[in-house]
C-alpha positions as CSV (number, residue, x, y, z in Angstrom):
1,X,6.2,-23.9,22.4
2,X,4.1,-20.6,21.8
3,X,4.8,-18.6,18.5
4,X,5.3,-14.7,18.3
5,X,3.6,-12.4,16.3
6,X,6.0,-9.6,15.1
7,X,4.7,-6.5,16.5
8,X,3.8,-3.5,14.8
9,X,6.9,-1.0,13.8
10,X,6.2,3.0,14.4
11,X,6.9,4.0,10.9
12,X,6.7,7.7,11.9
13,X,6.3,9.9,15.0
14,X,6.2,13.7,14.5
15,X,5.5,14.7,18.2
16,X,8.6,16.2,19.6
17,X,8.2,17.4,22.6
18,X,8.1,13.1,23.2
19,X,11.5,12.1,25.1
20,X,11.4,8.9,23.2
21,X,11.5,11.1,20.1
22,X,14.6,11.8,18.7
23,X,15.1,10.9,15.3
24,X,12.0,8.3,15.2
25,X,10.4,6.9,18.1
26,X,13.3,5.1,20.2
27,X,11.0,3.2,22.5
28,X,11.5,-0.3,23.0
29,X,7.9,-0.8,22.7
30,X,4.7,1.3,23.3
31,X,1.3,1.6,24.1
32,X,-1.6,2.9,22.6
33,X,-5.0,4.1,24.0
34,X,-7.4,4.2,26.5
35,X,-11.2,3.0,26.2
36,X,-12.1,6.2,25.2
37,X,-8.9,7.7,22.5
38,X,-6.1,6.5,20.5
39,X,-3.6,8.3,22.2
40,X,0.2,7.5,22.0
41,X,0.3,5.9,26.3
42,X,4.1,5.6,25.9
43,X,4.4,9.9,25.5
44,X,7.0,11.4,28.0
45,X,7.7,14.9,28.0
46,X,10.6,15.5,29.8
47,X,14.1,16.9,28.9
48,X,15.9,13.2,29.5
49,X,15.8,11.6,26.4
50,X,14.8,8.0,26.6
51,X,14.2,4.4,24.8
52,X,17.0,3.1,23.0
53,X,19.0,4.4,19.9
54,X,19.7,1.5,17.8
55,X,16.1,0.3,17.7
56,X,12.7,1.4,16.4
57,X,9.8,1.0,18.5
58,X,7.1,-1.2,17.8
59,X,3.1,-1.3,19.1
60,X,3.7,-3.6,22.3
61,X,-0.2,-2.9,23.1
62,X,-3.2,-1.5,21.9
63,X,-6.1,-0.5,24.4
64,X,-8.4,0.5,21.7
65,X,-10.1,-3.0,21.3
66,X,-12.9,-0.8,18.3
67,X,-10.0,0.0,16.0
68,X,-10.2,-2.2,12.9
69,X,-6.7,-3.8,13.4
70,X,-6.9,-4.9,16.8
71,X,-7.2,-8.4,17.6
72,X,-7.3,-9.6,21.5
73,X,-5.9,-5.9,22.5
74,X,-2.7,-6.6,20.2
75,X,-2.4,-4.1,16.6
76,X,-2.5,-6.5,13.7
77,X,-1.6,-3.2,11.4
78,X,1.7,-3.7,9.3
79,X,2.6,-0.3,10.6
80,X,1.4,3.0,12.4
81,X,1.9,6.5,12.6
82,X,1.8,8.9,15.6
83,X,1.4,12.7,15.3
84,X,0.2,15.4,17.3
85,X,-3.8,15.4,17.3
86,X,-6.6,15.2,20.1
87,X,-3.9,14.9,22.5
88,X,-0.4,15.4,22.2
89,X,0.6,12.3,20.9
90,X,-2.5,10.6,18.7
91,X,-2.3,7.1,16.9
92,X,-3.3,8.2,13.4
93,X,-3.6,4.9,12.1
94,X,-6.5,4.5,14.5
95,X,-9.9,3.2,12.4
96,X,-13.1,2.6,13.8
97,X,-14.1,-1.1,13.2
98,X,-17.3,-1.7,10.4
99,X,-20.3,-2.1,12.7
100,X,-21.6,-5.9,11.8
C-alpha cells in the first residue's frame, strides 16, 4: 500500500474575476504553471461559479519543476498564495530553486 502526501492548501487567492473564487479558492484541487510561468492553470473566468463550497482547494500539481518547493512535479510548500500578477492569476509563492 502507497502512502499520500497531504497536498498543499491555497491559503489565499485574491483574483476575483476566478469562478472558483468566492470566498477562498473553492477548487477541489488545482494546477500551477507552465514551463515557462507560475501561473494559477486552474483560473476560470466565467459568470458560473464553480469548485465546491465546503472545501478549500489544495495544489493537486505543480508544472514549475525550478521552484524551490517542487519535488517530482508535486509542491512540497506547507501553503501558497495566488494573486493577480504576470497573468491574471500568478502563484506568488513561486521561488526559483538555488543554482547548485
Amino acid at each position: 500500500m502507497t502512502a499520500t502526501m497531504e497536498m498543499p492548501r491555497v491559503q489565499e487567492c485574491t483574483v476575483h474575476g476566478c469562478s472558483y473564487n468566492h470566498n477562498g479558492c473553492r477548487a477541489f484541487a488545482m494546477t500551477i504553471g507552465s514551463m515557462n510561468h507560475a501561473h494559477c492553470d486552474t483560473f476560470v473566468e466565467t459568470p458560473n461559479k464553480g469548485g465546491i463550497e465546503s472545501i478549500v482547494a489544495q495544489v493537486g500539481a505543480c508544472k514549475r519543476d525550478d521552484c524551490q518547493f517542487n519535488l517530482g512535479l508535486e509542491c512540497r510548500a506547507p501553503a501558497i498564495t495566488v494573486a493577480a500578477g504576470q497573468n491574471m492569476a500568478d502563484c506568488m509563492t513561486y521561488r526559483p530553486a538555488m543554482i547548485k
